[in-house]
Every structure is written in C-alpha cells, then in structure tokens.
C-alpha angles and dihedrals in degrees: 000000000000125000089252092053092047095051087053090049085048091052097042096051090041083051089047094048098050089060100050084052089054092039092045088055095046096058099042086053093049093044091052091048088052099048095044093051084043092071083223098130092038083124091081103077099195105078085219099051080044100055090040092058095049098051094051082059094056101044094054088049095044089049084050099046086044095052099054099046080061091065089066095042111107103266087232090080087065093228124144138179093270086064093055090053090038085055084045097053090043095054090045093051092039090044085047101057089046089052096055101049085037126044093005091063093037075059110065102005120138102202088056090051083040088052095040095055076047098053091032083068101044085214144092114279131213121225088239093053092044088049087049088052098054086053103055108027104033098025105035101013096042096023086213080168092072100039086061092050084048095049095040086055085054100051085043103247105114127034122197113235128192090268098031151296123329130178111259114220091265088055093053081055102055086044092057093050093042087058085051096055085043094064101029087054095032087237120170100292097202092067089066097044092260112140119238106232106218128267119239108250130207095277107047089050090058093048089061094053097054085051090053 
C-alpha cells in the first residue's frame, strides 16, 4: 500500500469513527429520554441516581446495538465489536457530564424557580415577594426541605435519630470534600459551613494606611 493509498485508508476510518461516536451519542440520548418518559426506572425516588441509571442502560444498549451493526459494516473499514462498546461507554460518560450540569441542576435550582414565580406574575416582582414566595410555595407547599433530608437518607448521609438528623460518618466525609471543592473552586464558602472572613471597607483601609 502506497502513502497515497494509506492516507486515504487513515481519512476514511477517522471519518468512520467519528460517525459511530455521533451516532453512539444519539442513540444513547434518544434511549435515556425514553426510559425515563417511560416511567420504567420510577422505582428510584432521587431524580440523579434516576437519570444515572438511565443513562448506564443506554449506554450498554447502545455499545451492544453498535456492535452488532458492525458486524454488517464492509471489513475494509477496520471496525469490530470493541469499537461499538468503546462508542457506547463514550456517549454514557459524555451524556453524563451534560446531565449533571442540565436537568440535575433545572431540578433543584433556585434562580429558575426564582424566574418561573417571575415569569408566573407577568409583572415585575419585588425581592420581598419573591422571598415570600420561596417561602410558601418551595419551602411549605413543596417541602423541598424535606425532599432534600429523605434523599440525603438514601445516599447515606444523613441518618434520622429519635430527636432528630445527624450526619453519618459517610456524610462527614462528603462535608469535608464539599468544603474542599468550595475553596479549590472559590465557591461560595457559606454553603458548605465555612465561615466568610470580612472584606476591608473603605474605612478601615483608610485606617491602615494612616498607621502606615
């Protein structure tokens, strides 16, 4: 085989490969969306665990469907099953990075409730009504409060006692990691229990420098 003929055969399986990736994502995509709509995996309460779950599925069928269409596909393309597995296992871990920053945060973000209760009134709302409405309707009406003290049961975190929840040692653990993430990605620190330490004002500023 000549150089011009193996540059050809290195285009054509890149181009290949490329392909099966898209199409590996594509159906992954379109296999999670159907078994969650499906209600098949309602069993798992916590939407996270849910989608992850859903998307494992899908990978591993996508990975299987893949590999036997390879199986079709002319030999001179080079392809084999592994390929097809290989395509499956990229599409779950690329779909799974979009879930978690996607619907797992549509689920359970603040500033979209916020923005729905906003766009509900079709007026302009004051910080004190949408505080009020947090209240009432997230907090009270949804008990999201609750929901959050039940999933974090589940995960192990948390563990109910006769006068009330306390962290379990798992859940010391992930604190302690969650404070990690807070400073290494300057995070807000007061989410994790970390105290703020106070900003120089004017003043005070001005005050050091008249000791200086």
């Amino acid at each position: 085989m000549n150089f011009s003929e193996k540059r050809t055969s290195a285009v054509l399986t890149t181009g290949v490969l490329v392909a099966l990736y898209a199409l590996a994502v594509v159906t992954c995509l379109v296999l999670c969306i159907a078994l969650l709509q499906s209600g098949a995996l309602g069993m798992i309460s916590i939407v996270f665990y849910r989608g992850l779950a859903a998307l494992a599925l899908a990978g591993c069928l996508t990975g299987a469907a893949l590999a036997l269409l390879i199986r079709r596909l002319p030999n001179r393309l080079a392809l084999t099953a592994r390929d097809g597995f290989n395509a499956g296992l990229i599409a779950y871990l690329a779909l799974m990075a979009v879930y978690a920053v996607g619907p797992t945060a549509a689920d359970r973000s603040l500033s979209i409730f916020i923005l729905s209760q906003v766009e509900r009134t079709q007026a302009p709302m004051t910080k004190e009504a949408a505080r009020d409405a947090f209240v009432e309707i997230y907090v009270n009406e949804w008990d999201q409060v609750g929901r959050r003290l039940s999933e974090q049961e589940i995960s192990g975190n948390l563990e109910r006692t006769p006068s009330g929840w306390r962290l379990t040692k798992q859940g010391e653990s992930f604190m302690r990691f969650a404070r990690f993430l807070a400073l290494t990605f300057d995070t807000d620190p007061r989410i994790t229990g970390l105290k703020v330490p106070p900003r120089p004002t004017s003043q005070s500023s001005a005050s050091a420098g008249n000791h200086g």
